[in-house]
C-alpha positions as CSV (number, residue, x, y, z in Angstrom):
1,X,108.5,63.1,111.6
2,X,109.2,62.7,107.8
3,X,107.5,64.3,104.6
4,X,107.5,60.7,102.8
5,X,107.4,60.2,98.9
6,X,104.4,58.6,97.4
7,X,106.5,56.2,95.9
8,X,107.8,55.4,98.9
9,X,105.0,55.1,101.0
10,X,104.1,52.4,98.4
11,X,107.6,50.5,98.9
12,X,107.5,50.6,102.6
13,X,103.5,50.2,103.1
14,X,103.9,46.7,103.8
15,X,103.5,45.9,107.5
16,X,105.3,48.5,108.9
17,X,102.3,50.7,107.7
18,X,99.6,48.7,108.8
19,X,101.1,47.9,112.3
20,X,101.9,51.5,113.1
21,X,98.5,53.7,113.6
22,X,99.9,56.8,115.6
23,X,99.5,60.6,115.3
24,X,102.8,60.8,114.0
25,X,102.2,58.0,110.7
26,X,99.0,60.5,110.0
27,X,101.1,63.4,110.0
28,X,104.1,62.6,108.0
29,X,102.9,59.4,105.4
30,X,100.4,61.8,104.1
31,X,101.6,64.6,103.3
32,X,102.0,63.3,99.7
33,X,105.2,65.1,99.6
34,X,108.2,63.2,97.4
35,X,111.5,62.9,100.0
36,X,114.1,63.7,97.8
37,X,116.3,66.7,99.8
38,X,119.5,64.5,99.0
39,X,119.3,63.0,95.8
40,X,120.4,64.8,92.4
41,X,117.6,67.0,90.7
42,X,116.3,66.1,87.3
43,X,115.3,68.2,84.7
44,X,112.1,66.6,85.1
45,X,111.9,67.6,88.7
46,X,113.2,71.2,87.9
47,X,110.0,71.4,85.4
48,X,107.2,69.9,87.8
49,X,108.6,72.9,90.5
50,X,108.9,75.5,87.6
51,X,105.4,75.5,85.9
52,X,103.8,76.8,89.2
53,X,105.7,80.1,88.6
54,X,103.5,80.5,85.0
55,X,101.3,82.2,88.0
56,X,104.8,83.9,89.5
57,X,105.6,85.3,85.9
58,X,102.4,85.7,84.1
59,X,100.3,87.3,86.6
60,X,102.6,90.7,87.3
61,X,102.2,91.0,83.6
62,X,98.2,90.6,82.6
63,X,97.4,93.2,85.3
64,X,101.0,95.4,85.2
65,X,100.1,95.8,81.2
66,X,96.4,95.6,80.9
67,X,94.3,96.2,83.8
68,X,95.0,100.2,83.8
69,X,94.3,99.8,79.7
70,X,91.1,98.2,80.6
71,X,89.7,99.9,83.7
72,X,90.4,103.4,81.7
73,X,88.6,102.5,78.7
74,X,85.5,100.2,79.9
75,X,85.2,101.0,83.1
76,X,85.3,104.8,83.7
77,X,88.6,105.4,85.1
78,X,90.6,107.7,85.0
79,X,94.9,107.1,84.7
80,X,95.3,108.8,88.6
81,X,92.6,106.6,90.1
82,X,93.2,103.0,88.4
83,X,97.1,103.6,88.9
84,X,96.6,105.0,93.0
85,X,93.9,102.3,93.1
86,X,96.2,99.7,92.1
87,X,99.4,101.0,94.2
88,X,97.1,101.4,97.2
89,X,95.6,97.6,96.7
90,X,99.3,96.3,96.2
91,X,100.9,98.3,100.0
92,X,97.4,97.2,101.7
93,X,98.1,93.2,100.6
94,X,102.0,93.8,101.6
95,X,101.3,92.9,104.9
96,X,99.6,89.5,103.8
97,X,103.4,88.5,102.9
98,X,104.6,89.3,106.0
99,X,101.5,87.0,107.6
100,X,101.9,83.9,105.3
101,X,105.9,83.9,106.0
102,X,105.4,83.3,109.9
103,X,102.3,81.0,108.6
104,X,104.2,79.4,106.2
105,X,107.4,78.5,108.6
106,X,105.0,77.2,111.4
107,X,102.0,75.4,109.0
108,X,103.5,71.9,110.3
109,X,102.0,72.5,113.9
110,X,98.4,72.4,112.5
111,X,96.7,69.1,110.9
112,X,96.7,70.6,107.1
113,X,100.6,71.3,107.3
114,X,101.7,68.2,108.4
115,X,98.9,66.6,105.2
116,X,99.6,69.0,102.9
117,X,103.5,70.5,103.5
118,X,103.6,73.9,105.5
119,X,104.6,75.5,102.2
120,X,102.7,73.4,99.2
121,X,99.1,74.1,101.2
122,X,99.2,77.3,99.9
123,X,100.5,76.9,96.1
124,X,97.7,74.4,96.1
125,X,94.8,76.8,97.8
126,X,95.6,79.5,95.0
127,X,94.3,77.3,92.3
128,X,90.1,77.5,93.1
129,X,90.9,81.2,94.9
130,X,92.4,82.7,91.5
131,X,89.6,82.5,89.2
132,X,87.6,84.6,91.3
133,X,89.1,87.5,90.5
134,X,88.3,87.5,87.0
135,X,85.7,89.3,88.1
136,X,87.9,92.6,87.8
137,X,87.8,92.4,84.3
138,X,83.4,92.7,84.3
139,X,82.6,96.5,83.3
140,X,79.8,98.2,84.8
141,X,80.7,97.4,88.8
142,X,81.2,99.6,91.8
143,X,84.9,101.3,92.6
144,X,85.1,99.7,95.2
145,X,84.5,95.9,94.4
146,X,87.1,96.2,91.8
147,X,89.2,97.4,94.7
148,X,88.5,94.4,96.9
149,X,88.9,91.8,93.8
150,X,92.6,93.7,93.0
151,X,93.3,93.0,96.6
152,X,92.3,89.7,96.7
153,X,94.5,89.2,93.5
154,X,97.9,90.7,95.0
155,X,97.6,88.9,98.1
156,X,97.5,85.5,96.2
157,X,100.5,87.2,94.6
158,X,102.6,87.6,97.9
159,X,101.1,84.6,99.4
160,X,102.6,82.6,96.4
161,X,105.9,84.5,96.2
162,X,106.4,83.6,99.9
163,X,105.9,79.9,99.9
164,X,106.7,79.2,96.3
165,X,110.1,81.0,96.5
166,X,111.4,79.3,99.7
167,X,110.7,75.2,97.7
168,X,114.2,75.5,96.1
169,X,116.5,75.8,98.8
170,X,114.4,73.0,100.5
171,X,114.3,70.8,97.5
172,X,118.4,70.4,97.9
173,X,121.0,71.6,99.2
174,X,123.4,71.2,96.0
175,X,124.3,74.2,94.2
176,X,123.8,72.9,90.4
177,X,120.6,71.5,91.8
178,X,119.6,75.2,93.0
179,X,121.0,76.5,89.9
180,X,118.9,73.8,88.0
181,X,115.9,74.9,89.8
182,X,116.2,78.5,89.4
183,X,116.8,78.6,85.9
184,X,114.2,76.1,85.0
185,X,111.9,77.9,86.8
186,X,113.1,81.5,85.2
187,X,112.6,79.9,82.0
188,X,108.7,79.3,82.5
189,X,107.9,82.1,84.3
190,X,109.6,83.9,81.1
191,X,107.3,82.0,78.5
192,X,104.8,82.9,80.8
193,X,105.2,86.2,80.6
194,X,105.8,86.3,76.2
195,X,102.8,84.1,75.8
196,X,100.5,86.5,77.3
197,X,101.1,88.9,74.7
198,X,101.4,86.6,72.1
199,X,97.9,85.8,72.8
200,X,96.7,89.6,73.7
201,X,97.6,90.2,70.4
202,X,95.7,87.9,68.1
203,X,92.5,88.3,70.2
204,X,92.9,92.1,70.5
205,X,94.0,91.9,66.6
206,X,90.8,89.4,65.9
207,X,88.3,90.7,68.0
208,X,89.5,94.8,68.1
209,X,91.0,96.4,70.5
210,X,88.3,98.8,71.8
211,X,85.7,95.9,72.8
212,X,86.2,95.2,76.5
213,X,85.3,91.3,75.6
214,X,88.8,91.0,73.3
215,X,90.6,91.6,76.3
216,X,88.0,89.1,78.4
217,X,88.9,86.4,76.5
218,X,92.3,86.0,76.5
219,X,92.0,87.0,80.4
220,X,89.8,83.8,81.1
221,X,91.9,81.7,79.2
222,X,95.1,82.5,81.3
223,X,93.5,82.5,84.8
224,X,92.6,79.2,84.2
225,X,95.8,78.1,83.0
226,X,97.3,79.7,86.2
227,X,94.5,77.7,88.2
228,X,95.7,74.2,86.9
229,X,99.6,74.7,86.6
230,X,99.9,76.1,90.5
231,X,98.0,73.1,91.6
232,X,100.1,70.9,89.1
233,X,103.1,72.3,91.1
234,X,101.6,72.0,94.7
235,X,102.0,68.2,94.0
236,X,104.9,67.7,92.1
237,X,107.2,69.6,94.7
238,X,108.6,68.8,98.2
239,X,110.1,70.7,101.6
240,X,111.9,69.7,104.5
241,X,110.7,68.2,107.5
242,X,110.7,70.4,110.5
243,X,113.3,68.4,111.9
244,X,115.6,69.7,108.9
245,X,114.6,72.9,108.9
246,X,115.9,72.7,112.5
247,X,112.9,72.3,114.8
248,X,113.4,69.5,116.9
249,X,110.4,67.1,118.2
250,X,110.8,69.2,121.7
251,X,110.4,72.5,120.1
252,X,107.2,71.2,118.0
253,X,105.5,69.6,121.1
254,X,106.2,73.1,123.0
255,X,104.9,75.3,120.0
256,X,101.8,72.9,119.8
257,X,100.7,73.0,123.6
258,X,101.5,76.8,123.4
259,X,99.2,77.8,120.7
260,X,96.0,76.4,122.2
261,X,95.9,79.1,125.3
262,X,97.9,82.6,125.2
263,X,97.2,85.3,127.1
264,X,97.1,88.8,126.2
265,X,100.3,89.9,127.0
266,X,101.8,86.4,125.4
267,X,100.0,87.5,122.1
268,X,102.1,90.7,122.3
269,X,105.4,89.1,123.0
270,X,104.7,86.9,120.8
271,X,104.0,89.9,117.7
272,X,107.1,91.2,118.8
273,X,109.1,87.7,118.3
274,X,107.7,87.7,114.7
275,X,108.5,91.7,113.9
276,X,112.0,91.0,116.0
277,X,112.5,87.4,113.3
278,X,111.7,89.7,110.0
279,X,113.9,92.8,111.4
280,X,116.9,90.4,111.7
281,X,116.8,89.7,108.3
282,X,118.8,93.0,107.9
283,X,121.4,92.3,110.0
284,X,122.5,89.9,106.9
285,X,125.2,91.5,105.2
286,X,124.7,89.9,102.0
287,X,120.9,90.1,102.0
288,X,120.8,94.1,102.6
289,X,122.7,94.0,98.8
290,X,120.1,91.4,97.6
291,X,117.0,93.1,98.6
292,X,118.5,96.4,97.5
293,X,118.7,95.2,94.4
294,X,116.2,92.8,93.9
295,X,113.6,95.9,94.9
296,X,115.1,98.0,92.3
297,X,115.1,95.8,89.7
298,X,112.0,94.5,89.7
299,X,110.1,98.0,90.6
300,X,111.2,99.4,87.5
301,X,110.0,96.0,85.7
302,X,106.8,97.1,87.4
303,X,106.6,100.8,86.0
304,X,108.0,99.5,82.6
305,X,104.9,97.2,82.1
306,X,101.9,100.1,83.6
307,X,103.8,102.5,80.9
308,X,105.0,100.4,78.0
309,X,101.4,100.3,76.5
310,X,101.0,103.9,76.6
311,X,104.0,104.3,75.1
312,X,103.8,103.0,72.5
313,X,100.3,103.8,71.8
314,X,100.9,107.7,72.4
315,X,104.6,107.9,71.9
316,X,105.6,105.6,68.9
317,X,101.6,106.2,67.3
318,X,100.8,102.7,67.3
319,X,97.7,100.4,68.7
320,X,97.9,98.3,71.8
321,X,98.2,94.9,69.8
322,X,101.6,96.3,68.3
323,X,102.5,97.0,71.9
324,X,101.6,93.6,72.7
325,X,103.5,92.1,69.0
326,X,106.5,93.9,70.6
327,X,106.1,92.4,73.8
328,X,105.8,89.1,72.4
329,X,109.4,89.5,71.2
330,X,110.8,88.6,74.8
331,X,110.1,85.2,74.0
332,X,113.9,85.5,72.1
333,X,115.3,86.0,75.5
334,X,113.7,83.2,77.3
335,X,115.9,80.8,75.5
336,X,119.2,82.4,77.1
337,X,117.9,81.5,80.4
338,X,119.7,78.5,80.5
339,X,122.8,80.7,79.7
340,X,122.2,83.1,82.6
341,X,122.5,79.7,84.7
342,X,125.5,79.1,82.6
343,X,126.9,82.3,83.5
344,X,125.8,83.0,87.3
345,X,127.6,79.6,88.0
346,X,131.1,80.4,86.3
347,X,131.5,84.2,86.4
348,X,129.5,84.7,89.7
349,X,126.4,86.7,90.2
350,X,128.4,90.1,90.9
351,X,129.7,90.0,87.3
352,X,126.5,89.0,86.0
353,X,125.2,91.8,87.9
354,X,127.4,94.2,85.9
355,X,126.6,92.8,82.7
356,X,123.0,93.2,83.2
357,X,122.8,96.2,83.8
358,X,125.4,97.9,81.5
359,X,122.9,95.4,78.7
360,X,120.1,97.2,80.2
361,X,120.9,101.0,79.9
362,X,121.7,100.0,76.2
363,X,118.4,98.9,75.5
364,X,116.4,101.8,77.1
365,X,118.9,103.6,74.8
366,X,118.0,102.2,71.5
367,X,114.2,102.6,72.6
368,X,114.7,106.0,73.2
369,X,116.5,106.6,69.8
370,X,113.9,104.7,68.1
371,X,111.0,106.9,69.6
372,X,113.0,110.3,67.7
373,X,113.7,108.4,64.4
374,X,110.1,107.3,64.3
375,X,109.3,110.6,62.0
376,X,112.3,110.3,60.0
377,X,112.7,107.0,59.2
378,X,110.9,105.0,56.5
379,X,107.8,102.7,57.9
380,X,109.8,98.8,56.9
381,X,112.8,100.4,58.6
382,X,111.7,102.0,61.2
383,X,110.0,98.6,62.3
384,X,112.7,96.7,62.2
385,X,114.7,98.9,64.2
386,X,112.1,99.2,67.0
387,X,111.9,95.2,67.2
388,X,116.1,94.9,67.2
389,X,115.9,97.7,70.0
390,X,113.4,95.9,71.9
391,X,114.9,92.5,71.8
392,X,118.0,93.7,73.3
393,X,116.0,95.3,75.9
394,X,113.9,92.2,76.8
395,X,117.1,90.0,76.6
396,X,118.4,92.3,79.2
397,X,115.3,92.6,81.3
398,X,115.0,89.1,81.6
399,X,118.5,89.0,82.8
400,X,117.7,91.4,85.1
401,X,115.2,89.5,86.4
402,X,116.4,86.4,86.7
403,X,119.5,87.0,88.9
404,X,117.7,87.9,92.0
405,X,115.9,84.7,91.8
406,X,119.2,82.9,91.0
407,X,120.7,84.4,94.1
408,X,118.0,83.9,96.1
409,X,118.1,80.3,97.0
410,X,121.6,80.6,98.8
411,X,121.0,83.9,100.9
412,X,119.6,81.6,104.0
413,X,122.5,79.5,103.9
414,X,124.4,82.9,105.1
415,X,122.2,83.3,107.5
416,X,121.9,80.1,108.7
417,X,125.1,79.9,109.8
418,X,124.5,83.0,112.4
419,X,120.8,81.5,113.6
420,X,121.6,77.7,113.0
421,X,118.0,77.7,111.3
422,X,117.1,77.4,107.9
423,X,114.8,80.6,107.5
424,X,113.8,81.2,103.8
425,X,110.3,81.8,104.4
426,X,111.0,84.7,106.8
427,X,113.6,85.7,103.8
428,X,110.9,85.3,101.2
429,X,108.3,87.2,103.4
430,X,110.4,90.6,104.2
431,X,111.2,90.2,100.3
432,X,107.8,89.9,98.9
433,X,106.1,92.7,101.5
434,X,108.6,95.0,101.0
435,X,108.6,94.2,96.7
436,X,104.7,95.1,97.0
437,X,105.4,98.3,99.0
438,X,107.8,99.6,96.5
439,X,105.4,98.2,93.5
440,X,102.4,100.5,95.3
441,X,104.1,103.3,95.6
442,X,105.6,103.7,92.3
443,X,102.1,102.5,90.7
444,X,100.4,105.7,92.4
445,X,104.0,107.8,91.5
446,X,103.1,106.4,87.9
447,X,99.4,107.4,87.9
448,X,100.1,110.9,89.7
449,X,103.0,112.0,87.3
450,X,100.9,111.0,84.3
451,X,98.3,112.8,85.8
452,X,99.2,115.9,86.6
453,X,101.3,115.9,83.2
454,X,98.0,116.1,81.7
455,X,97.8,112.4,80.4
456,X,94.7,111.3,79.1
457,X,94.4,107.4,78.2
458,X,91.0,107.0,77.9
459,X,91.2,109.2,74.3
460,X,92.6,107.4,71.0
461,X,93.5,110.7,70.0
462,X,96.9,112.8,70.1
463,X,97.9,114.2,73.8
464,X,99.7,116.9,74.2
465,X,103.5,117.3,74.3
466,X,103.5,117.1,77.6
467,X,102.1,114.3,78.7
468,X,103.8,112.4,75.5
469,X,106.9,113.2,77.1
470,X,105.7,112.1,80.4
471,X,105.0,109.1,79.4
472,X,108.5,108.5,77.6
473,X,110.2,109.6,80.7
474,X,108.6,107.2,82.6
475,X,109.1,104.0,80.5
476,X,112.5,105.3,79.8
477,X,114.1,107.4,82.1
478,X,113.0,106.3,85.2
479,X,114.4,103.1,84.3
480,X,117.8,104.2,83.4
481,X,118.1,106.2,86.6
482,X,117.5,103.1,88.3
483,X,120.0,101.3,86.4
484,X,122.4,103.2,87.3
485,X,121.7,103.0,90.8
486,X,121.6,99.4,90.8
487,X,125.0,98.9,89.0
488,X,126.8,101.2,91.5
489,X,124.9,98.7,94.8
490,X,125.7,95.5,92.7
491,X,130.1,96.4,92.8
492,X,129.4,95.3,96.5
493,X,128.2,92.2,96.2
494,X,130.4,89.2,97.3
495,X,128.1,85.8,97.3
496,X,129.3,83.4,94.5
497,X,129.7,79.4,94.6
498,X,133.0,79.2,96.4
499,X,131.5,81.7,99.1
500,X,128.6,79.9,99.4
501,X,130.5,76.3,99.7
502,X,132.6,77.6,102.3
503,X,129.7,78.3,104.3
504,X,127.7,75.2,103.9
505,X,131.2,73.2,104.8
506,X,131.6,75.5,108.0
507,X,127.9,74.7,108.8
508,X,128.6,71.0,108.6
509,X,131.9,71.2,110.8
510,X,129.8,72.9,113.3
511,X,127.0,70.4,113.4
512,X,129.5,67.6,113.7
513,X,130.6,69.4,117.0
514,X,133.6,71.1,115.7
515,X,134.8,74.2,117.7
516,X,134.3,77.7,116.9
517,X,137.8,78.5,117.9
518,X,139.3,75.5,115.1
519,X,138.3,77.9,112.4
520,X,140.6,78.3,109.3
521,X,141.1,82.4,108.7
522,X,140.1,82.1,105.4
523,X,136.8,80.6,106.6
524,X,136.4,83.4,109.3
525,X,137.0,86.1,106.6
526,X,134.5,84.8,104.4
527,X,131.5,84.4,106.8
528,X,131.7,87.5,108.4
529,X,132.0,89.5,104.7
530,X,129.1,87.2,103.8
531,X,127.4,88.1,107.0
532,X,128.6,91.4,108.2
533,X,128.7,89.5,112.2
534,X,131.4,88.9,114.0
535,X,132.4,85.0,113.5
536,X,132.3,85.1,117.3
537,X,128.4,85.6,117.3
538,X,127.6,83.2,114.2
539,X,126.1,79.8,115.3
540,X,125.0,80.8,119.1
């Protein structure tokens, strides 16, 4: 069975097409998916993959920066209920990621997967599904639908995190090509995420900032941007066969005749398979690092964007549409993307790890010193220190960012070489469950700190002393605690090319029927730093 390009099909639809009328032709000729797994990746390729994650970049930031703003002013909220209702919504959709991984990895065995792809399907289903949730941003409704839209909303999140993420490492197996891919795809999801300001701020600039239809409008116009780009990408992207991802013809016939009819007690076993396929994901030396930092990192992006707004508006004595002019600055650092490709290619992603992070506590710095010069300083140059400050942050928290999802593409090669299966879905799943567990909790840590600092955003007036310093200690110094944190984790990382090309050569060697006890020592030293398994029980 083979996902055939279109292209293709119309080369070879000449009589083999027409003489052949089995399951299998139905299966794989339409799937509509391009077969290009060993062929060089283009920039154009990299760009048809990379504008689905406008939806991957944007998204975390309308809601992360103006949801909270807009359920506390329009819609009667106060900061510890939208922040605990938006933590609880993103924990109770965590488990949807777990769901769509196992989903995901076994969509070929059903009818649409084998059409569709067992990953695409589900890019491509989150276009119509996403524009139903603009109904969050309607004031006047009950608690509780606002509740059940947010759900809905994070688990199209996780459910295009999990399938989304895993297209790279599928796409090919080179490590420019990845490299290509990643950065590409960092690159729009970055635009994605300095447009949205950009536009928040001329129609809250245009329109005023205290009318709940300023912040309607630009909030249609991006949903359905997110609608046609993710449905752009669903068909401009490809995956491998589940013959390459290392399900044989037998295995699919067995899974097939063994879904139909299960008993009880086959359902449970089979639960515990699926907890037992995500719990080995730890045993992964190299991804215990990864998803260390990767969870850190990208939670405190999380409770930078809920508190930048207020911090600006309460702390710095500004309006939201300055927030959103300085947010707009980011756009500066979405043209080093192709840098931090640059960079995570020739100095290795440990390095980059370092400078990241060192960049980032830098920034938070100059934010911080900008915040107590704000009296002092005249208004012209006090403005242009607050922009300088926060373009070296943004340069840094794009970098910051961007190197998890650089990294991520090669962490089921490691593993692949302890279960001979290529498993980035599971990888993808464990990463994007446990990235909206950490995102709930420190939205309702957020909301409850605020709160019981006496925070009150639904006033345009002054707050007191305490809750303004609440507020700065939560875009600030939460951050930089975490920063550190994550520098000390990141010294342990090992995964770089060379690394990873010693791997994928010792996976080869063993697929061609080389011997487990012909291995090089360098080769044995490497997989089992990589791994943290003996080399003994890799590739059983």
């Amino acid at each position: 069975m083979k996902f055939q390009s279109p292209r293709n099909q119309s080369a070879s639809g000449g009589s083999s097409d027409r003489q052949s009328n089995t399951s299998q032709e139905a299966d794989s000729v339409r799937t509509g998916s391009r077969r290009k797994a060993h062929s060089k990746i283009t920039f154009g390729d990299a760009l048809g993959f990379a504008i689905g994650d406008m939806f991957g970049g944007g998204s975390g930031i309308l809601t992360g920066t103006y949801l909270s703003v807009f359920w506390t002013r329009f819609c009667g909220f106060d900061i510890g209920t939208a922040q605990s209702m938006i933590g609880a919504a993103a924990m109770l959709s965590a488990c949807s990621a777990i769901i769509f991984g196992v989903l995901s990895e076994r969509f070929y065995l059903f009818r649409l997967g084998r059409r569709f792809g067992r990953r695409r399907f589900f890019v491509m289903i989150l276009s119509p599904l996403v524009l139903v949730t603009l109904l969050m941003w309607i004031p006047g409704m009950p608690k509780a639908l606002y509740f059940l839209v947010y759900v809905l909303y994070v688990t199209l999140q996780q459910m295009f995190g999990v399938c989304y993420s895993s297209l790279p490492g599928e796409m090919t197996r080179d490590f420019a090509g990845r490299s290509l891919l990643s950065t590409v795809r960092m690159f729009v999801s970055g635009m994605s995420g300095v447009l949205i300001p950009i536009l928040a701020t001329a129609m809250l600039t245009w329109l005023g900032e205290w009318h709940a239809y300023s912040y309607q409008a630009f909030v249609t116009i991006i949903t359905v941007v997110f609608s046609i780009v993710t449905f752009a990408s669903s068909r401009l992207t490809w995956e491998l066969t589940p013959e390459e991802a290392g399900f044989g013809e037998a295995e699919l016939a067995r899974r097939r005749a063994a879904r139909h009819r299960r008993s009880p007690r086959e359902v449970m076993q089979a639960f515990g398979r699926v907890i037992g396929e995500y719990t080995s994901t730890f045993h992964i030396a190299t991804f215990r690092v990864h998803i260390t930092l990767y969870l850190i990192c990208l939670t405190l992006m999380d409770i930078f964007t809920q508190s930048f707004v207020y911090f600006v508006v309460f702390d710095l004595g500004k309006t939201a549409a300055f927030a959103s002019m300085l947010l707009s600055f980011a756009v500066i650092a979405e043209f080093l993307k192709p840098l931090w490709g640059w960079l995570f290619v020739h100095i290795g992603p440990r390095n980059l790890y370092a400078l990241d992070y060192t960049g980032a506590l830098a920034g938070l710095g100059l934010l911080f010193v900008s915040w107590r010069l704000e009296p002092v300083l005249p208004d012209g140059v006090w403005t242009v220190f607050v922009i300088a400050s926060s373009i070296v942050w943004f340069v840094f928290r794009s970098l910051a960012g961007a190197v998890p999802w650089l990294v991520f593409p090669f962490i089921p090669d490691v593993d692949m070489i302890v279960t001979r299966r290529n498993r980035a879905s599971i990888f993808s799943g464990i990463t994007t469950f446990l990235r909206f567990v950490f995102s709930g909790l420190a939205s309702m840590a957020v909301g409850a700190f605020l709160a019981f600092s006496g925070f009150e955003p639904d006033k345009s007036g002054a707050q007191t002393p305490m809750a303004v310093n609440a507020v700065a200690f939560v875009c600030l110094g939460w951050l930089a605690i975490g920063f550190i944190a994550a520098f000390i984790v990141s010294r342990r990382f090992t995964l770089d090319q060379r690394s990873d090309l010693i791997v994928l050569q010792e996976i080869e060697r063993l697929k061609a029927g080389g011997s487990k006890a012909d291995v090089e020592p360098h080769v044995r030293e490497t997989v089992e730093k990589l791994t943290g398994v003996p080399y003994e029980r890799c590739w059983r």
